[in-house]
C-alpha positions as CSV (number, residue, x, y, z in Angstrom):
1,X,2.9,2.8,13.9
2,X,2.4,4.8,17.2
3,X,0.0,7.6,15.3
4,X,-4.0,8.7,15.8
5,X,-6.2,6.3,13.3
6,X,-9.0,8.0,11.9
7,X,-11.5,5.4,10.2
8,X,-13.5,6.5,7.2
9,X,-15.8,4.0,5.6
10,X,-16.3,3.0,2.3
11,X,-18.5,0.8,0.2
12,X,-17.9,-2.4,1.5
13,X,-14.7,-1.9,3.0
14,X,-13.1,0.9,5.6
15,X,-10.4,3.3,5.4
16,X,-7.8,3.8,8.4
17,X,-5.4,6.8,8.2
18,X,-2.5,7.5,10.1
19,X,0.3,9.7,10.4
20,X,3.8,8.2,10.2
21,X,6.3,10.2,12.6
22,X,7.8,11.2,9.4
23,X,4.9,12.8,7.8
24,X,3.8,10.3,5.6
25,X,0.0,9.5,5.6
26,X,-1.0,6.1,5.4
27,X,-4.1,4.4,4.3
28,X,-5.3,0.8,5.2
29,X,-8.3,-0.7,3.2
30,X,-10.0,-3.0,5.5
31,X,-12.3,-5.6,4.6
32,X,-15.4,-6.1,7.2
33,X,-13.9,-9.1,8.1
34,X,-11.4,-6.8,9.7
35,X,-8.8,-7.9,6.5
36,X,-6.4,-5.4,5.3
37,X,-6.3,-5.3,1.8
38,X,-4.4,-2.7,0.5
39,X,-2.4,0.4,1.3
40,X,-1.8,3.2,-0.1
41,X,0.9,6.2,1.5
42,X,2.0,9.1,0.6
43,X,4.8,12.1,2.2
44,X,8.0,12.9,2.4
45,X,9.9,9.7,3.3
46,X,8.5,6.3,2.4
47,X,7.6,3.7,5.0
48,X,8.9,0.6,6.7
49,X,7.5,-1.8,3.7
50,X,8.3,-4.7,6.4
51,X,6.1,-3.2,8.6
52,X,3.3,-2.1,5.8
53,X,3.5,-5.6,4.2
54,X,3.4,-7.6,7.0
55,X,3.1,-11.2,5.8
56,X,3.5,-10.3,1.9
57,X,7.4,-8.3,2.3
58,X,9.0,-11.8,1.2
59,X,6.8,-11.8,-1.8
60,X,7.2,-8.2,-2.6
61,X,11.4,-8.6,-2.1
62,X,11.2,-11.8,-4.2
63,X,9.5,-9.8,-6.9
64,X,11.6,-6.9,-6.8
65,X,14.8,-8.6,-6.9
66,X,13.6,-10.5,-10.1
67,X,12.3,-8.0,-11.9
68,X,15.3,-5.4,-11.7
69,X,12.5,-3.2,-13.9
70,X,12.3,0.5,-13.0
71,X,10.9,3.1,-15.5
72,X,11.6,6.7,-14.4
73,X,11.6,6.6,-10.8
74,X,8.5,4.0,-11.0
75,X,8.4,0.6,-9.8
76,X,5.5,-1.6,-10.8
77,X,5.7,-5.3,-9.3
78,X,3.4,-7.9,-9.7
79,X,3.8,-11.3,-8.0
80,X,0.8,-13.5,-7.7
81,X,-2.2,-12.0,-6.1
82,X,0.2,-9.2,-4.7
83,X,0.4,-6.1,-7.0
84,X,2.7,-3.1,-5.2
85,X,3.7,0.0,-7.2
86,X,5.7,2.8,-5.9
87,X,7.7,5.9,-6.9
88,X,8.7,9.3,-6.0
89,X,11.6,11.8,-5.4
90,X,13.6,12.9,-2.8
91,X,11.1,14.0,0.1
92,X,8.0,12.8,-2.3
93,X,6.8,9.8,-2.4
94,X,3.8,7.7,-3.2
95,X,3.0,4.1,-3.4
96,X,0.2,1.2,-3.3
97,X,0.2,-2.1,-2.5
98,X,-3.0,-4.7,-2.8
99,X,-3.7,-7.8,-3.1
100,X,-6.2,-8.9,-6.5
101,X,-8.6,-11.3,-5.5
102,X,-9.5,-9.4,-1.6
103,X,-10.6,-6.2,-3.8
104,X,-14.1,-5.7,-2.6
105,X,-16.8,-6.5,-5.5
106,X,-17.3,-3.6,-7.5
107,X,-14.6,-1.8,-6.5
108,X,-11.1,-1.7,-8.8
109,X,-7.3,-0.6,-7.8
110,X,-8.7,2.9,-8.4
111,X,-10.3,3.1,-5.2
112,X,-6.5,2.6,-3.5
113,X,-5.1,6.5,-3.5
């Protein structure tokens, strides 16, 4: 993503900012096994999902293009272990991405902001 990384660990798991050229911060949840996760950003544009998903984006645009649900600027997409919610407003935007069953033990979806 050609930005600084600044690592913060966690219980069971690591955090790895970065800074998008755009101003968008994004966080990768990184298993000790060096596994990503989740991700979480946040800023004024939103990211390259390719690029965020990696291996997971034909998933997510499978999902998204069968669910055809948004409520209020809010997307919420499940599609087997892959769970992604996003939403926002021009220049404000915020969105997750994880996958179920890699979720560290005793740590929920709430730990991905």
């Amino acid at each position: 993503m050609k930005s600084d990384v600044r690592v913060m660990p966690g219980m069971g798991y690591s955090v790895h900012e970065m800074r998008d050229p755009y101003g968008t911060t994004i966080r990768e949840f990184v298993s000790p096994a060096g596994r990503v996760f989740a991700v979480y950003w946040q800023g004024p544009y939103a990211p390259d999902l390719r690029q965020l998903l990696g291996e997971y984006f034909d998933q997510y645009i499978s999902a998204a293009a069968n669910s055809g649900r948004t409520h209020r600027r809010v997307m919420h997409l499940e599609a087997g272990d892959l769970v992604f919610e996003c939403g926002g407003q021009m220049r404000s935007f915020v969105g997750r991405a994880y996958l179920r069953s890699k979720l560290p033990e005793g740590a929920g979806a709430d730990v991905i902001q």
